[in-house]
Every structure is written in C-alpha cells, then in structure tokens.
C-alpha positions, 0 to 999 in steps of 0.5 A, a space after each residue: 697453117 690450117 686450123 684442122 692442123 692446130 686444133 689437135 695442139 690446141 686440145 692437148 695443150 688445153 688438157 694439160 693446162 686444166 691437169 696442172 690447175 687441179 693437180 696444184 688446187 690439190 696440193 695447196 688444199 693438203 698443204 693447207 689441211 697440215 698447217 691446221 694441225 696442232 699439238 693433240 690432234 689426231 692424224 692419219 699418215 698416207 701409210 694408214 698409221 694412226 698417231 696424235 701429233 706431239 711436236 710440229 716443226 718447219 718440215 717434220 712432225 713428232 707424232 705419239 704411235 702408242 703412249 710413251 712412243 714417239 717417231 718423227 715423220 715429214 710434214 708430207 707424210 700426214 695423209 689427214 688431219 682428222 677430227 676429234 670424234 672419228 680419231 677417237 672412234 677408229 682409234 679408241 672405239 669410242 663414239 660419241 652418239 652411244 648407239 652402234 650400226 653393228 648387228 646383234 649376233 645371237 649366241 647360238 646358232 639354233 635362231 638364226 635355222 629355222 626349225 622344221 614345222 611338223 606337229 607334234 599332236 600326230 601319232 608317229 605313224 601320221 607324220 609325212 615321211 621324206 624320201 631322200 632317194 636320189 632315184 629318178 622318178 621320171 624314169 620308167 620302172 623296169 628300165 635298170 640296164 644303161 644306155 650305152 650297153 654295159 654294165 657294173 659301172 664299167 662306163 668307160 672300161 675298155 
C-alpha cells in the first residue's frame, strides 16, 4: 500500500486518540474536584442551582437549597465546588475586601443631562433663539410647488 492511501487513517486515528486523552483528562479533574468537597462547602450543580453540602455518600449528595431544605443530588451533578469567599459573595452578597465594582447611580436624573449653557446676566431679548423649523434652507425661496406637479399632499393619488 501507498502511504499517500494511509496518511488519512493515520491523521483520524491520531485525532481521535488526542480527543479521547483530553475528554478522560477532563473527567479525572471533575471526579477529582467532587472528592474534595466536605460537609459545608459551597457548590454550584451543572443546572446553575447554589447549595452547601450536607451529607456525601458513595454516589450521591445531600445539599441544603434554603435553611432547613434538603434534596439529595448524584455526585455527578455538582458542576463546582467553590471557595468560601465567592459562595458567599454570589450567595449572600457578601464580599470580603468591602469595596464594590458597581457604580453610583445618582438619585435623580437631572445629573446625568447637561443643562443647556445660556447666561443669565442677558436681557431676554439678547438670548440667541432656535429655530426648530423643519424647513430646508438650501432650498430657493419662492420655489413652493412640488416636483412631480401635484398638489395638497395628494402624491400618490390617482
């Protein structure tokens, strides 16, 4: 046989060896992360539900939902097993350095607009005036009659 003929095989095979040895590195870390959990510690399962584990048996977990609710999960299902500090900051709201990365919102709204700059030491007859017209003033003057020849908005009118 020809190796132009193999080396096809030979890259699949290669691919699917290096899939299988990151897919089991994978499982060995989660299976790793749920044996270091004990009674107390704060776990995410992989539905996003936050819980404190109660109970570890051989297969399952007792996890506290809410105080005084219990529900018993597969070992499985425990997506993370986090640290103390960010359970309790996403859980609680409680963070440990007491400065926050959320921004002061003012109460009213009249800070966040600028107020228009005009001075008030001017008689009222000296302050510029705008013109809120929606006429076009590149247009010549005396020109009032439309383009297509008709007339009193009737444009597409037949």
């Amino acid at each position: 046989m020809n190796l132009v003929t193999l080396l096809p095989f030979i890259v699949l095979i290669g691919a699917m060896f290096l899939m299988t040895r990151s897919a089991k590195k994978k499982q060995q870390a989660a299976a790793q992360m749920r044996n270091q959990m004990t009674p107390g510690t704060g776990v995410r399962t992989i539905g996003g539900m936050y819980a404190t584990v109660k109970e570890i048996g051989d297969d399952t977990v007792t996890l506290e939902l809410a105080p005084g609710v219990h529900a018993i999960f597969a070992k499985n299902s425990i997506g993370a097993v986090l640290e103390d500090a960010e359970y309790n900051r996403i859980v609680h709201g409680i963070s440990d350095d007491g400065t926050t990365d959320t921004p002061v919102v003012p109460d009213d709204a009249s800070s966040l607009t600028e107020a228009p700059k005009t001075d008030l030491t001017k008689d009222e007859d000296e302050a510029p005036k705008l013109d809120l017209g929606k006429k076009d003033q590149d247009a010549p003057k005396g020109d009032d009659e439309p383009k297509d020849g008709k007339s009193d908005g009737e444009a597409g009118a037949k």
